[in-house]
N, C-alpha and C positions, 0 to 999 in steps of 0.2 A: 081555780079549785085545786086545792093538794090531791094528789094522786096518791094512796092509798099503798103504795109499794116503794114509793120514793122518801112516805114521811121516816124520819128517825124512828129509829125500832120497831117498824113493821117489819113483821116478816117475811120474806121473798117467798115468791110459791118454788117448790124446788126444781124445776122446770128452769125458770130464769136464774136460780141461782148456778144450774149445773153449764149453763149455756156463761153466764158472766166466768164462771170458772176455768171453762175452755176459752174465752177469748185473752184470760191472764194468760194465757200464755205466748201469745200474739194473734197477728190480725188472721182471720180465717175466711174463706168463701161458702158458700149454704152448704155445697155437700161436704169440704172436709171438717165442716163444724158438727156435720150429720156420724161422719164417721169417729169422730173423736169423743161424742156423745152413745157412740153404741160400743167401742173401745174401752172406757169407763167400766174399771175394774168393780168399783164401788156399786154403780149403778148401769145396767144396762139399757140406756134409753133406747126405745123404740121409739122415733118419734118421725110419721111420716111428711113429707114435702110440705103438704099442704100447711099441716101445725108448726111445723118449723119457723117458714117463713111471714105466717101470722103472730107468731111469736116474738118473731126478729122487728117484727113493722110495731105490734106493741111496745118494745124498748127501745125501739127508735125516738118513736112519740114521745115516749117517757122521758128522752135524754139519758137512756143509759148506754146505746149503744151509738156508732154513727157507720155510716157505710161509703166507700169509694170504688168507684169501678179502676179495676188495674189490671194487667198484660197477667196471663193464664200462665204463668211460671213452669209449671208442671206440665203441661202440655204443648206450650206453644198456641194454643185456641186464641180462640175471641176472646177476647178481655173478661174478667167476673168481677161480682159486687163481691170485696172484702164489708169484713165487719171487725170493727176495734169499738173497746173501749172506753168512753169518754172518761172526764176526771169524774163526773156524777154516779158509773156504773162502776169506778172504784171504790167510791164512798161506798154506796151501797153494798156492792161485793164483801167490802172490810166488814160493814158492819151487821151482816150476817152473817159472817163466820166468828165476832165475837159473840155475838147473841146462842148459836149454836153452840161456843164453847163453853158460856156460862150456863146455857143449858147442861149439856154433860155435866160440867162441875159439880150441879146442883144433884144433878143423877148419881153419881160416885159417893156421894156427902151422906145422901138419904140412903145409901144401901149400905155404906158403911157401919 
């Protein structure tokens, strides 16, 4: 069964769009994905542990995200689950930010 967020020109809930956004810019662990989402000059997400990481586990499923446990760079600590990427959560990514942009367009057009 299609998943509903994966078909072509659905549109992402903006939640996972702002999360696929922060992982374009490389791989990230839950909290500095958390911090990079409350950072977000555009939007200030609030988004506690719990929704986070049930969030993360939906786009896991999905195929848009995948996760590796790696050495706590930042710390030294016990190892953390990164999150990157996949080629599935680029497509996706790409293709709501064209759809957003043909949104706008069409916004600019009609006010003109």
């Amino acid at each position: 069964m299609s998943d509903p967020v994966t078909r072509p020109g659905a549109p992402l809930r903006p939640r996972l769009f702002a999360i696929l956004l922060a992982l374009a810019e490389g791989p990230r662990h839950g909290y500095g994905l958390m911090q990079a989402l409350q950072a977000d000059p555009t939007e200030q997400w609030l988004l506690g542990p719990a929704t986070l990481y049930r969030t993360l586990k939906e786009m896991q499923d999905q195929g848009l995200i995948t996760s590796v446990e790696g050495p706590d760079e930042e710390s030294g600590g016990p190892p953390r689950r990164y999150y990157r990427l996949t080629a599935a959560g680029r497509r996706a990514g790409a293709a709501e930010a064209a759809r957003m942009a043909a949104l706008a367009a069409r916004w600019e057009q009609a006010m003109a």
